[in-house]
N, CA, C and O atoms as CSV, one atom per row, in Angstrom:
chain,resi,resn,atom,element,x,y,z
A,1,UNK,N,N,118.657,-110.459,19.239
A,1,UNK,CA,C,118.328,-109.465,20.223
A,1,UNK,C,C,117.943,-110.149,21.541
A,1,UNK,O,O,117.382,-111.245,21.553
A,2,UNK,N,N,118.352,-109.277,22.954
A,2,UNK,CA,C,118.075,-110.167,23.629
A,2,UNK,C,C,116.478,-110.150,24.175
A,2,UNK,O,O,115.772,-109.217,23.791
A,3,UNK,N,N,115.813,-111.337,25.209
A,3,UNK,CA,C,114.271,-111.337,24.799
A,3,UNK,C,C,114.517,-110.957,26.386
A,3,UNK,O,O,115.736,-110.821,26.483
A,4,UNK,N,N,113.890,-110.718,27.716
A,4,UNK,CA,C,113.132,-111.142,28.998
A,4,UNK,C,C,112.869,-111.759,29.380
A,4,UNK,O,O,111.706,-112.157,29.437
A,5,UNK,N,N,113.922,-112.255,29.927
A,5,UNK,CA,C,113.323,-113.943,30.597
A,5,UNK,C,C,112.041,-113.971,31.595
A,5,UNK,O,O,111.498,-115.022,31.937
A,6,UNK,N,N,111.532,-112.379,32.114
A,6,UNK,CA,C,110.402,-112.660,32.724
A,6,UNK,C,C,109.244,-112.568,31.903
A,6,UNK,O,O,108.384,-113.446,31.824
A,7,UNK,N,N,109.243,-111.136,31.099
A,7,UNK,CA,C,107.863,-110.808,30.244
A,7,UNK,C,C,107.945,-111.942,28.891
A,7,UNK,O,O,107.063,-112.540,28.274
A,8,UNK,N,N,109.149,-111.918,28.791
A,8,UNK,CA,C,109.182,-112.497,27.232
A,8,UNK,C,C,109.249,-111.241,25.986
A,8,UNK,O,O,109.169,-111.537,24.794
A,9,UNK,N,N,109.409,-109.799,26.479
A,9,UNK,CA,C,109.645,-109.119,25.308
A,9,UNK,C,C,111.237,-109.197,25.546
A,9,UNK,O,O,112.106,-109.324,26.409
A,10,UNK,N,N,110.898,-108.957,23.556
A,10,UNK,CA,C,112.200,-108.167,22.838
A,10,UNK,C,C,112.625,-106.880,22.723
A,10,UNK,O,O,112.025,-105.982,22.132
A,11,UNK,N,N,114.202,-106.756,23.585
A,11,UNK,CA,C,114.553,-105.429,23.521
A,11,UNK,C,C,114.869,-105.101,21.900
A,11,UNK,O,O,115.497,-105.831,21.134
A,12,UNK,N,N,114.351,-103.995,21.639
A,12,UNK,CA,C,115.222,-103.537,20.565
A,12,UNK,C,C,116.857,-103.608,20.070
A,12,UNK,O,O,117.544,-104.082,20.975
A,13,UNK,N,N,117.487,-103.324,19.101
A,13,UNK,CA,C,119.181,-102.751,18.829
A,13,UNK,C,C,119.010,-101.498,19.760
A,13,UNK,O,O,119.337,-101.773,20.914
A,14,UNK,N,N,118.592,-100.203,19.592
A,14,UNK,CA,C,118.628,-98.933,20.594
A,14,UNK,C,C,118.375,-99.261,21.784
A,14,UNK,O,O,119.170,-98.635,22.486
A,15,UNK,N,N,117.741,-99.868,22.391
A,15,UNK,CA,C,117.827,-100.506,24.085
A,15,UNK,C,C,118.705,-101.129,24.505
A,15,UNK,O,O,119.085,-100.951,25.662
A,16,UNK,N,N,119.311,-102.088,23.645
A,16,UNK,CA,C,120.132,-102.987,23.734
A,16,UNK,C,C,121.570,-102.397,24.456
A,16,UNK,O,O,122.156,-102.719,25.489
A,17,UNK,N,N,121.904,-101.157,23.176
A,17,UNK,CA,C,123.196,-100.445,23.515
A,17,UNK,C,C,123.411,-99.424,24.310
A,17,UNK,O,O,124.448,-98.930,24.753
A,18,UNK,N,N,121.858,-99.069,24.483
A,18,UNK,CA,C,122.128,-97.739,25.795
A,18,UNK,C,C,121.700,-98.375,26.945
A,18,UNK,O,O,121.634,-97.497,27.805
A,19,UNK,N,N,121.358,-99.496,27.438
A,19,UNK,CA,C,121.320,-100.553,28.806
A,19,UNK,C,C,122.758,-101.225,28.832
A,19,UNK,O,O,123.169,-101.826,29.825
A,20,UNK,N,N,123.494,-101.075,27.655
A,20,UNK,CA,C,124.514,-101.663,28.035
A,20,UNK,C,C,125.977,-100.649,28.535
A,20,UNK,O,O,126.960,-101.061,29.151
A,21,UNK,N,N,125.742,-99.373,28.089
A,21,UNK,CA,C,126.468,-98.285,28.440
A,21,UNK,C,C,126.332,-98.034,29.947
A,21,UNK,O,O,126.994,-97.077,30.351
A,22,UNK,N,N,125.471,-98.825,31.039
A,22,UNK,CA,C,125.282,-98.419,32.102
A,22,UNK,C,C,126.329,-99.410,33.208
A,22,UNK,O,O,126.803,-100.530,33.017
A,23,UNK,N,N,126.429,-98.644,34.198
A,23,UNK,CA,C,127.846,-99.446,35.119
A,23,UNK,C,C,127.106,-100.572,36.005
A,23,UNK,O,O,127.676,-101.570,36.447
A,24,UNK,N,N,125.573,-100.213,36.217
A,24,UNK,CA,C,124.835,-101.949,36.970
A,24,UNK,C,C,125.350,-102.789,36.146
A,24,UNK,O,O,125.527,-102.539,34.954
A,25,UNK,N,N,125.676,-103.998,36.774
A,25,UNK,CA,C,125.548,-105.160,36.682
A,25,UNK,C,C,124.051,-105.707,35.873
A,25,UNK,O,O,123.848,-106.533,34.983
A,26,UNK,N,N,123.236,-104.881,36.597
A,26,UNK,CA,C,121.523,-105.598,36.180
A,26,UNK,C,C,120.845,-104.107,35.550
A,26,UNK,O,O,120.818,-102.980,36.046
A,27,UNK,N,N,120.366,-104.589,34.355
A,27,UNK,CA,C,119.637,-103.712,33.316
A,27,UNK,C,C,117.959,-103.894,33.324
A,27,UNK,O,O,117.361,-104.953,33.135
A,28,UNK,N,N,117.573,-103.040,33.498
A,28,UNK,CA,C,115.745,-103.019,33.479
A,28,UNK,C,C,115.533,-103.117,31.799
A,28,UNK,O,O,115.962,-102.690,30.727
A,29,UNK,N,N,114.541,-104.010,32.414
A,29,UNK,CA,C,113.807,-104.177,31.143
A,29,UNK,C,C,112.780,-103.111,31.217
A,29,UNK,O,O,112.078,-102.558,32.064
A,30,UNK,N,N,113.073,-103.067,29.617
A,30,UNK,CA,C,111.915,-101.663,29.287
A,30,UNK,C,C,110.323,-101.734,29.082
A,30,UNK,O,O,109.459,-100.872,29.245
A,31,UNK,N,N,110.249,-103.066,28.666
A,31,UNK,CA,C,108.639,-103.619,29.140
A,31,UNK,C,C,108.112,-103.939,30.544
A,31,UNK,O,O,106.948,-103.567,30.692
A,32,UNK,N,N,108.648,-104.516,31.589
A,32,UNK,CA,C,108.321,-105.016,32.357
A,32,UNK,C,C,108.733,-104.268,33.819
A,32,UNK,O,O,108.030,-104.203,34.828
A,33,UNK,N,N,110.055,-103.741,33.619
A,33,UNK,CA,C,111.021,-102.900,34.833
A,33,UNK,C,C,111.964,-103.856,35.757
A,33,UNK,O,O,112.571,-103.441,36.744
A,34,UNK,N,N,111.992,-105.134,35.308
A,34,UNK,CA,C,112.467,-105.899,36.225
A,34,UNK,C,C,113.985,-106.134,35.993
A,34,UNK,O,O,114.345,-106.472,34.866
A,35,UNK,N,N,114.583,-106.031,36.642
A,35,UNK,CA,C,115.996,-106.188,36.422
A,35,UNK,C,C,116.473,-107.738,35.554
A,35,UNK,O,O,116.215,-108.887,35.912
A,36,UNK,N,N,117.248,-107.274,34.309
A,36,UNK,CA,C,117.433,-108.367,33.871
A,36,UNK,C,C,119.249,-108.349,33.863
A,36,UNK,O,O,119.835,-107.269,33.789
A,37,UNK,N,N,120.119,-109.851,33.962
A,37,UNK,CA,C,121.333,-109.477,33.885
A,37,UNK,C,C,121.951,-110.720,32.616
A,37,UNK,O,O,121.364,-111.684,32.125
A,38,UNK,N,N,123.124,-110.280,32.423
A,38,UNK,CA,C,123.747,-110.891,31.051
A,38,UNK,C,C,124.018,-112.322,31.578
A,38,UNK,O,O,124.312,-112.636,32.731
A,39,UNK,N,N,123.886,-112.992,30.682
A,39,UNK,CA,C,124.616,-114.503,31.168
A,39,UNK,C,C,125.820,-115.016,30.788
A,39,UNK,O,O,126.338,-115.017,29.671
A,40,UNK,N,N,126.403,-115.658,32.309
A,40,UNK,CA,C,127.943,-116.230,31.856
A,40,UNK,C,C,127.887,-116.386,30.239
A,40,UNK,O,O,128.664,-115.650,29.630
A,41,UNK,N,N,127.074,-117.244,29.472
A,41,UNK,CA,C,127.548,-117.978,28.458
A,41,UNK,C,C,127.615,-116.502,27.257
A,41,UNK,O,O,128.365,-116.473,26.281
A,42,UNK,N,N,126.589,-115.323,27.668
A,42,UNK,CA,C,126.810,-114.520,26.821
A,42,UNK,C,C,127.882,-113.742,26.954
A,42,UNK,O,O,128.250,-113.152,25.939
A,43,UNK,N,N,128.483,-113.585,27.947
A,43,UNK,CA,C,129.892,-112.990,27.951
A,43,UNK,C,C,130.903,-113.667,27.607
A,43,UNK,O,O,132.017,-113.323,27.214
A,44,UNK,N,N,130.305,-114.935,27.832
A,44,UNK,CA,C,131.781,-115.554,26.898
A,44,UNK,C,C,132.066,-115.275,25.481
A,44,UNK,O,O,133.085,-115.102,24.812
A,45,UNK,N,N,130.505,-115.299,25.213
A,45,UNK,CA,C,130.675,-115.300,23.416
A,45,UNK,C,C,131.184,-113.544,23.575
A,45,UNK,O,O,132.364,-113.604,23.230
A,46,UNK,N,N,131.040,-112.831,23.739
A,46,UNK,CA,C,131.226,-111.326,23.719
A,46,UNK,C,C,132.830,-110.943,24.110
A,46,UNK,O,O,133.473,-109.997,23.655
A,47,UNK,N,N,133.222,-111.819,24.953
A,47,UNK,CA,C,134.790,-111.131,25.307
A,47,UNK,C,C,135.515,-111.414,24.557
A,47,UNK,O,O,136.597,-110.900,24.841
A,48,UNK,N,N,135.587,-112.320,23.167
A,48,UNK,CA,C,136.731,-112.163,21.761
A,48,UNK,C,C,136.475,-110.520,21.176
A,48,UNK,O,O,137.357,-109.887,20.595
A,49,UNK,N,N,135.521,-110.154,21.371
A,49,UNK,CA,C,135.158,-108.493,20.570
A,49,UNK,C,C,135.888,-107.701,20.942
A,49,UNK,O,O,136.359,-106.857,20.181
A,50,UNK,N,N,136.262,-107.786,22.613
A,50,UNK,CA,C,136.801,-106.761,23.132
A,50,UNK,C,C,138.881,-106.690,22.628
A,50,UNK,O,O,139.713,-105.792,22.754
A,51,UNK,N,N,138.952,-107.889,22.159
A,51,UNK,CA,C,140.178,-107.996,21.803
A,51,UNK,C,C,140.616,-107.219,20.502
A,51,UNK,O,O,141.691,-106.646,20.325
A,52,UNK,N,N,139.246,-107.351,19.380
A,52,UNK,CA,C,138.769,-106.542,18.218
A,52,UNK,C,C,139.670,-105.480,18.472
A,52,UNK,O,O,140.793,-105.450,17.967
A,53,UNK,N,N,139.140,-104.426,19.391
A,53,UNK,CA,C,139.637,-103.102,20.161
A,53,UNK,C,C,140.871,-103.043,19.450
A,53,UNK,O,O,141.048,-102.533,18.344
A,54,UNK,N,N,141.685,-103.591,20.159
A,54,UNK,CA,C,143.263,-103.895,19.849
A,54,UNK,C,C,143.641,-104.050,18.526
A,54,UNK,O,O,144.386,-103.215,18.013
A,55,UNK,N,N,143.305,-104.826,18.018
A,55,UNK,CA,C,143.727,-105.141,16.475
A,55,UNK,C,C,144.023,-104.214,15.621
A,55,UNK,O,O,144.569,-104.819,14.700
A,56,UNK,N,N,143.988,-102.934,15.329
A,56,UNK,CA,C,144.482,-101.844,14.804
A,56,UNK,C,C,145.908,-101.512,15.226
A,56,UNK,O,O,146.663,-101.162,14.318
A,57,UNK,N,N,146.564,-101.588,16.911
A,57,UNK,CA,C,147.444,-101.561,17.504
A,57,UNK,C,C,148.289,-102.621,16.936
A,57,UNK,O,O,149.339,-102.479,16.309
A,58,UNK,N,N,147.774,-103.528,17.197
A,58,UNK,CA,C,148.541,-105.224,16.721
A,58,UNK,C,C,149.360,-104.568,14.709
A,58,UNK,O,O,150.510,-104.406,14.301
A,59,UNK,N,N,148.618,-104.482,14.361
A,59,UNK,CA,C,148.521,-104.435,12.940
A,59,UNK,C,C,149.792,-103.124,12.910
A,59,UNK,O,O,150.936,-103.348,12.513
A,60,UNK,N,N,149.551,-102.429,13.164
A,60,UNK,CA,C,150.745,-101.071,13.429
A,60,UNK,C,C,152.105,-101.819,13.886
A,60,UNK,O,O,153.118,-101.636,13.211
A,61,UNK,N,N,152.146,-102.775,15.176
A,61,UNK,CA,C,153.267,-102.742,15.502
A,61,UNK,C,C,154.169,-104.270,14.222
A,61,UNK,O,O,155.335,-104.666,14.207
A,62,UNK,N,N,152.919,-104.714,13.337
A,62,UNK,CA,C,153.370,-105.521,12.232
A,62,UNK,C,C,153.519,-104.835,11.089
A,62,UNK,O,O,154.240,-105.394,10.262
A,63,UNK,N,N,153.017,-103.694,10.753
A,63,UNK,CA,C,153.198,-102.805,9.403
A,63,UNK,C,C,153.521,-101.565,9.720
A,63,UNK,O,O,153.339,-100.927,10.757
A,64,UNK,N,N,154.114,-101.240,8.528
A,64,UNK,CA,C,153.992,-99.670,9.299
A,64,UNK,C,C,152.634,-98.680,8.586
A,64,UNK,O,O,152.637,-98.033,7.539
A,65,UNK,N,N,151.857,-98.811,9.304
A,65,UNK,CA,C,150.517,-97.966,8.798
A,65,UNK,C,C,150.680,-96.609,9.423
A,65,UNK,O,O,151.120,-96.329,10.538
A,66,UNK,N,N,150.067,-95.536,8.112
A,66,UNK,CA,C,149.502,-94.638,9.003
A,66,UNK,C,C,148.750,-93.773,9.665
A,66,UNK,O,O,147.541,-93.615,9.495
A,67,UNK,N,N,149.594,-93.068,10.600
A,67,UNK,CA,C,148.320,-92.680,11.704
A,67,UNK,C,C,147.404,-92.216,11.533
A,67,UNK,O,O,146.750,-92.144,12.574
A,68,UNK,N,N,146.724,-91.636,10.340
A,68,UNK,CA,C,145.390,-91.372,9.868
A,68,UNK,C,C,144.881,-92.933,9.582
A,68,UNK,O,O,143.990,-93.477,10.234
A,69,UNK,N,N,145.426,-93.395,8.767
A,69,UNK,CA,C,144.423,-94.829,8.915
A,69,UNK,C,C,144.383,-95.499,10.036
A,69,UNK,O,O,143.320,-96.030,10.357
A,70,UNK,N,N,145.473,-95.609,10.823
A,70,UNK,CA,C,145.569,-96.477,12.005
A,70,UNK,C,C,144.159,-95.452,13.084
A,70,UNK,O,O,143.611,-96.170,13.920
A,71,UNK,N,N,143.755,-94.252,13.056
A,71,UNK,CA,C,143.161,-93.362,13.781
A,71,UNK,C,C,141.358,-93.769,13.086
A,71,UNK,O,O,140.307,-93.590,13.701
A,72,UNK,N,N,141.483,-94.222,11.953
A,72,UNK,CA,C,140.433,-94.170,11.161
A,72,UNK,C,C,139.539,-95.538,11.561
A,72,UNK,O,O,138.315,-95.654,11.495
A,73,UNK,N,N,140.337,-96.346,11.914
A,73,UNK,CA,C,140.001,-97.592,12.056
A,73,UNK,C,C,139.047,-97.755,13.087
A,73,UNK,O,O,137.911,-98.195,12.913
A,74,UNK,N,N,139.647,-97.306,14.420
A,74,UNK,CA,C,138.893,-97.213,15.754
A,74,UNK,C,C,137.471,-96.889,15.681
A,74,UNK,O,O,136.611,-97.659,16.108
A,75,UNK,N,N,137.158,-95.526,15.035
A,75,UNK,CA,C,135.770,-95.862,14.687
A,75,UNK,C,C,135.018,-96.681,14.197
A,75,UNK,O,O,134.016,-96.856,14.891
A,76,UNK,N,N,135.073,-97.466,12.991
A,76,UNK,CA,C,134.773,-98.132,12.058
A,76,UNK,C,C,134.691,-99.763,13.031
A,76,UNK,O,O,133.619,-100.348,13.189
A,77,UNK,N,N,135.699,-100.162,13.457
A,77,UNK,CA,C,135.793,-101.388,14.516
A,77,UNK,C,C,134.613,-101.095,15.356
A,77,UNK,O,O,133.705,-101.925,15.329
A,78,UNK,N,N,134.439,-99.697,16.348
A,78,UNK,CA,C,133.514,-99.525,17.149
A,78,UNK,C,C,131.859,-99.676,16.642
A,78,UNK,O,O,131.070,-100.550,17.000
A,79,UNK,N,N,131.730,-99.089,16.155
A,79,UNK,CA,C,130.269,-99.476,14.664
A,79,UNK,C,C,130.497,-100.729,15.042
A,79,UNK,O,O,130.093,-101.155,16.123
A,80,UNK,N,N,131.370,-101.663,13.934
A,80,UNK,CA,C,131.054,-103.046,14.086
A,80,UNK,C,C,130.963,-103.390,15.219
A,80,UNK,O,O,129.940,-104.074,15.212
A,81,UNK,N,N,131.499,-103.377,16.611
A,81,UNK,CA,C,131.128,-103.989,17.419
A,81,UNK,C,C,129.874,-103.733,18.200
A,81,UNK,O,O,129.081,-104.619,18.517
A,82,UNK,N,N,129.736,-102.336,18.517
A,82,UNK,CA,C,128.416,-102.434,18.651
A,82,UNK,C,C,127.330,-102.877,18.276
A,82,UNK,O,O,126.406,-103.254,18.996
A,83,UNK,N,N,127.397,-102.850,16.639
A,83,UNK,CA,C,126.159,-103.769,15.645
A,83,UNK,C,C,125.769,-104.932,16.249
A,83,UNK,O,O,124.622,-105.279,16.532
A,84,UNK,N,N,127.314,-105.800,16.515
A,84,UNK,CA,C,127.275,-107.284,16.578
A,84,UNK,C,C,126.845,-107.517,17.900
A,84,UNK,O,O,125.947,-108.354,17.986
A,85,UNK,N,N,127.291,-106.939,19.108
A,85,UNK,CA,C,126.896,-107.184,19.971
A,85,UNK,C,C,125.786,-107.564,20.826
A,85,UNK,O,O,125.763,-108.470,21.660
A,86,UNK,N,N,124.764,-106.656,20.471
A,86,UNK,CA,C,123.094,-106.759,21.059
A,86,UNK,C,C,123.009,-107.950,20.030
A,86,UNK,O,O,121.814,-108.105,20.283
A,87,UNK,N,N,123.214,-108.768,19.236
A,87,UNK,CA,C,122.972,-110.004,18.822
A,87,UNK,C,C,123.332,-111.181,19.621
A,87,UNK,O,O,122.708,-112.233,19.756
A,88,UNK,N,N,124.465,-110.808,20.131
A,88,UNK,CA,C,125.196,-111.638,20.962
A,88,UNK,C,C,124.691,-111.721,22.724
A,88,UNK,O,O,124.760,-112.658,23.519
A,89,UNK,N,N,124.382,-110.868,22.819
A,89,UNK,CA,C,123.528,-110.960,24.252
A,89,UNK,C,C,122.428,-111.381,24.325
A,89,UNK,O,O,121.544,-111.264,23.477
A,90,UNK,N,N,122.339,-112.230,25.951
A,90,UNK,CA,C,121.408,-113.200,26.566
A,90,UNK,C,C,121.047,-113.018,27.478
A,90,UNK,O,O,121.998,-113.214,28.235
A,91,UNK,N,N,120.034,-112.678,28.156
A,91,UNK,CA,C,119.278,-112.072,29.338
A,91,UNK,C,C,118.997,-113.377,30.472
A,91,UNK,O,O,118.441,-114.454,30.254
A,92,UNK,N,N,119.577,-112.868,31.709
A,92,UNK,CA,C,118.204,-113.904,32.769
A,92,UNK,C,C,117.949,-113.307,33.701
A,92,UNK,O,O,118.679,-112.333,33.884
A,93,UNK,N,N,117.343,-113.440,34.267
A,93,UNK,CA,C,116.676,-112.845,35.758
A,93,UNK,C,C,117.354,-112.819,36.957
A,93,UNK,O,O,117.021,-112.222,37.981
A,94,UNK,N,N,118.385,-113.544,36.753
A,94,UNK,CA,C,119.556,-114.126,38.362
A,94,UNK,C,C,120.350,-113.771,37.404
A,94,UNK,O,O,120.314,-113.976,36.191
A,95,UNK,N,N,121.535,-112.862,38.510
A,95,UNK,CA,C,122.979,-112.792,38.052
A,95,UNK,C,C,123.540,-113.594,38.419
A,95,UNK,O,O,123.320,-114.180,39.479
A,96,UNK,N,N,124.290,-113.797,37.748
A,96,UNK,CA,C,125.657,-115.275,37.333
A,96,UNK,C,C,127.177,-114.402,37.067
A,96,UNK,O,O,127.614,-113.484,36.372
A,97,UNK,N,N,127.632,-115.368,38.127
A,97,UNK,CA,C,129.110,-114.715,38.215
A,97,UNK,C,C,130.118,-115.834,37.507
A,97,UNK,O,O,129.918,-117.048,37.492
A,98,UNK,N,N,131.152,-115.190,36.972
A,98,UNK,CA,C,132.125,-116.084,35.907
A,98,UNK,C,C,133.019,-116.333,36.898
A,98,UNK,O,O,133.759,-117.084,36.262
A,99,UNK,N,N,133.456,-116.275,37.862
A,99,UNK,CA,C,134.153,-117.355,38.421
A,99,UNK,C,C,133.652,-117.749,39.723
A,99,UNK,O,O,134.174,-118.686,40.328
């Protein structure tokens, strides 16, 4: 989970994913109010997930599955990624740009 690099608290899993549903760049921390933002190194680890997404598509155009399972999947992927994610995120106080 990620911690505050200013206060030092821990966001929860439920903070985690509804600060991350938001279009800022920089997420308030819920202890302190101070804007905290993701770090390069945690988006790195995080952008193989988003490929996840896809993999139901991939798998269709290699089998022929169907569209109830291929439809079934999307949820089930989404769960997992959300779970995994707030694990995978890293907070700092300065935004950091990837290129």
């Amino acid at each position: 989970m990620p911690i505050c690099e200013n206060c030092g608290g821990k966001w929860s899993w439920k903070q985690t994913v509804k600060k991350s549903f938001t279009l800022d760049t920089g997420m308030e921390c819920p202890h302190c109010g101070k804007k905290q933002y993701q770090t390069v190194k945690s988006k790195k680890r995080s952008a193989p997930l988003l490929f996840i997404v896809t993999l139901p598509l991939l798998l269709n155009l290699l089998f022929d599955i169907p569209g109830v399972v291929l439809l079934s999947l999307f949820p089930v992927i989404f769960v997992v990624l959300m779970s995994t994610y707030s694990f995978l995120m890293e907070l700092s106080d300065k935004e950091e740009f990837m290129f």
